[in-house]
C-alpha positions as CSV (number, residue, x, y, z in Angstrom):
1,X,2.5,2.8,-34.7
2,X,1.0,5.0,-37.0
3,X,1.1,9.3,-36.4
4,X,-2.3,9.8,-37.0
5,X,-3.3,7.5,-33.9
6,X,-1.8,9.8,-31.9
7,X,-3.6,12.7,-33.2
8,X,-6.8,11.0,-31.4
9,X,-5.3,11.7,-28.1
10,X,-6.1,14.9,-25.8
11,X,-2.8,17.7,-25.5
12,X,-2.3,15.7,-22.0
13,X,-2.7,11.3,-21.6
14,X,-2.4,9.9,-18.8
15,X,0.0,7.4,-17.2
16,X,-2.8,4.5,-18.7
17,X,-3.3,6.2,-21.9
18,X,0.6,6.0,-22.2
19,X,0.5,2.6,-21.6
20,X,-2.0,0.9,-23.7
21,X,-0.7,2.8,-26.6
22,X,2.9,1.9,-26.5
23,X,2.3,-1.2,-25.2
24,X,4.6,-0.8,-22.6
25,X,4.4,-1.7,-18.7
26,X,3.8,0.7,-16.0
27,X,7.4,0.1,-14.5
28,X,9.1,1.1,-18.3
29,X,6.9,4.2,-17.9
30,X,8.3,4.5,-14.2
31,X,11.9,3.6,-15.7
32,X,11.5,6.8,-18.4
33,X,10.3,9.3,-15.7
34,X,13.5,8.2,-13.3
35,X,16.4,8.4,-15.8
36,X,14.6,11.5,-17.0
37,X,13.6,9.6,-20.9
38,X,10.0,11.5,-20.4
39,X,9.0,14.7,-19.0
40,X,5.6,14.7,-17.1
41,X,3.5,16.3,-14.8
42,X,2.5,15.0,-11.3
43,X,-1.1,16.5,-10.2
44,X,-2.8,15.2,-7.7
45,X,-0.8,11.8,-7.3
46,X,-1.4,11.4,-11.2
47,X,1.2,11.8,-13.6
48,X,0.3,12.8,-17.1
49,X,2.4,13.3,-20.3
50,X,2.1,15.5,-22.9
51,X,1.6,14.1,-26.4
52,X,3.8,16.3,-28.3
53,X,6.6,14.6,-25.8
54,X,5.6,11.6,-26.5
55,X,5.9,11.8,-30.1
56,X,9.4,13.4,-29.7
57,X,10.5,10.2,-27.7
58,X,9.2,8.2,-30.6
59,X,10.7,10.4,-33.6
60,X,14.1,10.1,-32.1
61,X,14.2,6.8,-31.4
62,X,13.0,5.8,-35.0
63,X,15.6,3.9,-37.3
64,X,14.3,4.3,-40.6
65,X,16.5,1.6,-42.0
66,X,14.8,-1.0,-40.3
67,X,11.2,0.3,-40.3
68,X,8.3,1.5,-42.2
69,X,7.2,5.0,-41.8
70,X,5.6,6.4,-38.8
């Protein structure tokens, strides 16, 4: 996934934005807020995430040696 998709999004996603982007299921997302993987924000029985976090998750869990570039 490219950086420049993620400059598309809004400062805060929500849990569905999350999601569709990462291609991941809601229990993973569920699973990241639990063990503590992603900070969020609960309003209104919504959680949203900020993108800057999201990012962070992504840039530290890149392995260079067996991708491309973000």
């Amino acid at each position: 996934m490219k950086e420049e998709n993620f400059l598309e999004w809004p400062d805060w996603v929500e849990t569905e934005d999350v999601i569709n982007k990462l291609k991941i299921t809601q229990r993973t997302l569920q699973r990241w807020r639990i063990n503590g993987t992603i900070p969020y924000s609960r309003l209104n029985g919504r959680c949203y995430y900020r993108k800057s976090d999201i990012v962070s998750l992504l840039k530290s869990n890149y392995n260079g040696e067996k991708g491309g570039k973000l």
